[in-house]
MISE-876438 format. One line per field, with one value per residue (C-alpha): residue number from 1; residue in one letter; chain; x, y, z. Coordinates in pm, whole numbers. Each point is the difference from the previous one (the first is absolute). Example, Ala and Ser with C-alpha at 12.3 -4.5 7.8 and 13.67 -1.06 7.14 Angstrom:
! residues 2
i = (1;2)
aa = (A;S)
ch = (A;A)
px = (1230;137)
py = (-450;344)
pz = (780;-66)
END
This chain:
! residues 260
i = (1;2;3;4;5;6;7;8;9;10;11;12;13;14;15;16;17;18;19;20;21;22;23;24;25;26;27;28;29;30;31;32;33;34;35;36;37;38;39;40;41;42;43;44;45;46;47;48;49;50;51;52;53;54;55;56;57;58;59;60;61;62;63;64;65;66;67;68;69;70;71;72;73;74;75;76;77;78;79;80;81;82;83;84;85;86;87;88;89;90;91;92;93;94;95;96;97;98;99;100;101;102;103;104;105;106;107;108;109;110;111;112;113;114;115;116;117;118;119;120;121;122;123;124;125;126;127;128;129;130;131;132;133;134;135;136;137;138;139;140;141;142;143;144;145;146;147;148;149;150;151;152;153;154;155;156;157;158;159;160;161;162;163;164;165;166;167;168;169;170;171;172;173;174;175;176;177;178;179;180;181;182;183;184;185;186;187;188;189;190;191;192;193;194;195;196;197;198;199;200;201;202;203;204;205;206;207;208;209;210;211;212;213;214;215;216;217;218;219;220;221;222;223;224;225;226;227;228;229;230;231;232;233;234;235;236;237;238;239;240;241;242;243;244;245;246;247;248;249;250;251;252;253;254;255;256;257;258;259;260)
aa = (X;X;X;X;X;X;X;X;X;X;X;X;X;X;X;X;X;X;X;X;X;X;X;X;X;X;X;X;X;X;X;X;X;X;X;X;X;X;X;X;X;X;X;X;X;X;X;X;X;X;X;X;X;X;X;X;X;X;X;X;X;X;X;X;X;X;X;X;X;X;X;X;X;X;X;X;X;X;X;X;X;X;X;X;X;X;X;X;X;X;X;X;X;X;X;X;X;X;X;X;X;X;X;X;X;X;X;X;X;X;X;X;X;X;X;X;X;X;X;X;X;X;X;X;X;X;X;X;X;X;X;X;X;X;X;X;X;X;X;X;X;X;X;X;X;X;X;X;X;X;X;X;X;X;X;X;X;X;X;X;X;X;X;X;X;X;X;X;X;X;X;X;X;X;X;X;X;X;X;X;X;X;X;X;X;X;X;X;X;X;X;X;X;X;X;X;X;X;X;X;X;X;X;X;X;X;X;X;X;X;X;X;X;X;X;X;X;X;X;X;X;X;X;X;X;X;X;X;X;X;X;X;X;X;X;X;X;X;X;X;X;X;X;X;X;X;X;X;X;X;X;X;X;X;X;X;X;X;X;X)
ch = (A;A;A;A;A;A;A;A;A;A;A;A;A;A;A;A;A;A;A;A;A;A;A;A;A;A;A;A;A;A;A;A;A;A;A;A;A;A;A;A;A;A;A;A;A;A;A;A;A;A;A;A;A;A;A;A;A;A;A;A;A;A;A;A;A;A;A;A;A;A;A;A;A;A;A;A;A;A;A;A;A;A;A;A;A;A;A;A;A;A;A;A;A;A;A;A;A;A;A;A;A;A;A;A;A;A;A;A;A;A;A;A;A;A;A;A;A;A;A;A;A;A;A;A;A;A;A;A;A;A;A;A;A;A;A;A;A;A;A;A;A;A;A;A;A;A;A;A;A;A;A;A;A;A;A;A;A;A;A;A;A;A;A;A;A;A;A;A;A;A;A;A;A;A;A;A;A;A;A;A;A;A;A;A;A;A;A;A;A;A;A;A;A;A;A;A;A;A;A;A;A;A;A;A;A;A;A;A;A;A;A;A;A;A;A;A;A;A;A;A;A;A;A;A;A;A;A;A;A;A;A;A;A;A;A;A;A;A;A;A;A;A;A;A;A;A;A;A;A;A;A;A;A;A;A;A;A;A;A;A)
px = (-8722;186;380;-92;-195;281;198;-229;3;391;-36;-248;162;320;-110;-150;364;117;-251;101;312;-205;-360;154;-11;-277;-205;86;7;-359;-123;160;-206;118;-364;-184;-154;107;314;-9;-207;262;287;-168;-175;184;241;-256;-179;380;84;-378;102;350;-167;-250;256;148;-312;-68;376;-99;-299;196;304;-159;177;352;29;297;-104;-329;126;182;-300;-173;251;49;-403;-15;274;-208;-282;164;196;-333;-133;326;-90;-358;108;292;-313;-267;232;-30;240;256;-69;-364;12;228;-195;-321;187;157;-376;-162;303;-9;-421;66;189;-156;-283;228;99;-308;-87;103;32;243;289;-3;325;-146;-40;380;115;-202;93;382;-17;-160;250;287;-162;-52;345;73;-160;141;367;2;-233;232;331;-115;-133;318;187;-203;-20;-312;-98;-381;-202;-154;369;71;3;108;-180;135;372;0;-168;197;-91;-45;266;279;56;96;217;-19;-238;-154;-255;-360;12;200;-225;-193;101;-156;-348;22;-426;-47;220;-184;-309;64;75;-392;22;27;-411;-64;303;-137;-347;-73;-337;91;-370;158;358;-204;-215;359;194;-168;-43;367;93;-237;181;403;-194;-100;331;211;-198;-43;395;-4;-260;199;335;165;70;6;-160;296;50;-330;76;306;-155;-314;278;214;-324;-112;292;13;-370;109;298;-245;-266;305;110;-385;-15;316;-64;-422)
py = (-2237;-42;-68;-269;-227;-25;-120;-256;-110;14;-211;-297;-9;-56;-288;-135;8;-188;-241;-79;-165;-289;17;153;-382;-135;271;-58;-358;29;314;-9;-71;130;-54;187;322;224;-48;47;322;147;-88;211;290;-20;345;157;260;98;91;229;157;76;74;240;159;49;154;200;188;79;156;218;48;44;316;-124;-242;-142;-146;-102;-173;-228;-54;-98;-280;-120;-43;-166;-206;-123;-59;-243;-160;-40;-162;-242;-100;-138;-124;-232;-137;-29;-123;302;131;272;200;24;36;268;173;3;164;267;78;-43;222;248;41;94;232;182;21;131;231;199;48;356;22;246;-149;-164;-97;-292;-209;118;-129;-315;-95;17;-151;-292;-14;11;-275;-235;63;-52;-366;-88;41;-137;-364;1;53;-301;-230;-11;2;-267;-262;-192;-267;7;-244;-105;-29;-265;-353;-129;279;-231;28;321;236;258;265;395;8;-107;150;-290;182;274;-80;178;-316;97;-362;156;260;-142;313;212;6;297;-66;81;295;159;-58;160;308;38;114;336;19;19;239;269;50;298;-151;-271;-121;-114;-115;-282;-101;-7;-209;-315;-102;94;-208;-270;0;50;-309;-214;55;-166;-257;-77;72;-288;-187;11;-87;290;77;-119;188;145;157;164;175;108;129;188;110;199;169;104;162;145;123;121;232;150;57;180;198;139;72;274;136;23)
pz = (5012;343;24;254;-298;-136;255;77;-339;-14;331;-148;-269;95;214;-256;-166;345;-34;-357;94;145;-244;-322;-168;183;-85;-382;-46;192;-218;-368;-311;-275;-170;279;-121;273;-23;-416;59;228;-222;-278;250;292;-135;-203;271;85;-398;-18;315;-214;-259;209;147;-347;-135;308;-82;-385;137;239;-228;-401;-72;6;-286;42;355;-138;-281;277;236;-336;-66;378;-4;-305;126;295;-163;-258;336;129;-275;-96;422;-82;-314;169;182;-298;-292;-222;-250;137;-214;-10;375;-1;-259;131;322;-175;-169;329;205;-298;18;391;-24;-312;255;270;-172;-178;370;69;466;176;56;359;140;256;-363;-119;368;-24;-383;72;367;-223;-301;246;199;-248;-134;378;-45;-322;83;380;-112;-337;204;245;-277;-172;337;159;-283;167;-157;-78;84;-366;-73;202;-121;392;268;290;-110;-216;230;176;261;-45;272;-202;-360;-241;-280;-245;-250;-318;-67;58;140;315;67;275;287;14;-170;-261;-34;350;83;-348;106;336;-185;-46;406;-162;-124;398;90;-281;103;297;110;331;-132;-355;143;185;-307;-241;240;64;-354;-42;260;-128;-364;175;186;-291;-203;287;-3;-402;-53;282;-168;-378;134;-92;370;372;301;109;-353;41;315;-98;-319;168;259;-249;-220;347;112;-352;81;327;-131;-230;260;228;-325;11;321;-13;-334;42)
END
């Protein structure tokens, strides 16, 4: 993957942030329905490819790493970890018990990686590269969309009982806020899902890199829109959410290049 793609993405997106000042409550009063299934299947799937590729990357470090127990034992929790986060995600959108959710992730995360590791390769450092680039990443993600969610304090939109007078712009940060409520900026669904970038930076083939990317950009794509769609956020939110997992992406794909 080219530098210049994602510049070009940086640049769309960013207008699209620009162009949120003026469509950001147009564009939900026209689009939000909270009964529309789109949006409901995004709010429970939207983060789920980001936790398996976590939970991938997780797997793909046991298989490397087996002989030191003490380091397995803690890629063995972190994975089961993101499988049951993965889970608790579709079961926020489905209605399911915590519990069970989390527990068929942990049985799920746990039967990958038994598989992972019974499989007995040589040790190839391009994987070891690739798994931490990712875990750092998506730590990356987490702490930048967190930090501006609580810094921010958007408004969303379903939390509005008045969109003409309670709507604010991403442009000006209301107050501090720990209410989910105020978590409008940026979208923490998008800049996850852009973390899936990384199944089109990993393969060699230019062949392959072409067929991975357009459905990625297709799904990055459809969660805008259905976190638009449920009300959770506004277009500018979005952006600024596929902006950040990006750049995340990005610093990973630069990490590979100097250490491969």
């Amino acid at each position: 993957m080219k530098k210049k793609w994602f510049f070009i993405a940086w640049a769309v997106l960013f207008r699209g942030m620009v162009a949120g000042i003026w469509l950001d409550l147009p564009l939900s009063v026209k689009l939000y329905d909270p009964d529309n299934f789109m949006g409901r299947f995004m709010n429970a799937a939207a983060m789920v490819p980001s936790f398996l590729m976590l939970e991938m990357c997780c797997c793909i470090r046991i298989r490397y790493n087996r002989d030191d127990k003490l380091m397995l034992a803690g890629y063995i929790g972190r994975g089961l970890l993101a499988g049951a986060l993965c889970a608790i995600e579709i079961n926020r959108g489905l209605k399911h018990s915590d519990y069970l959710a989390a527990g068929i992730g942990i049985v799920a995360a746990a039967i990958i990686m038994g598989v992972f590791m019974l499989l007995k390769p040589e040790v190839n450092r391009s994987h070891y590269v690739f798994s931490t680039s990712m875990i750092i990443s998506a730590i990356g993600v987490f702490v930048i969309t967190a930090g501006l969610k609580y810094l921010w304090g958007r408004l969303r939109f379903y939390g509005m009982e008045d969109p003409l007078s309670e709507f604010t712009s991403w442009l000006f940060p209301t107050a501090f806020s720990f209410n989910d409520l105020h978590h409008s900026f940026p979208s923490g669904h998008t800049s996850f899902s852009s973390l899936i970038l990384y199944a089109a930076i990993l393969p060699d083939d230019y062949i392959k890199r072409k067929i991975y990317i357009y459905p990625i950009i297709i799904w990055i794509i459809l969660v805008m829109y259905g976190r638009i769609v449920f009300g959770a956020h506004f277009l500018s939110d979005t952006c600024a959410g596929a902006i950040i997992g990006t750049a995340c992406v990005f610093w990973g794909y630069q990490r590979l290049q100097r250490r491969l």
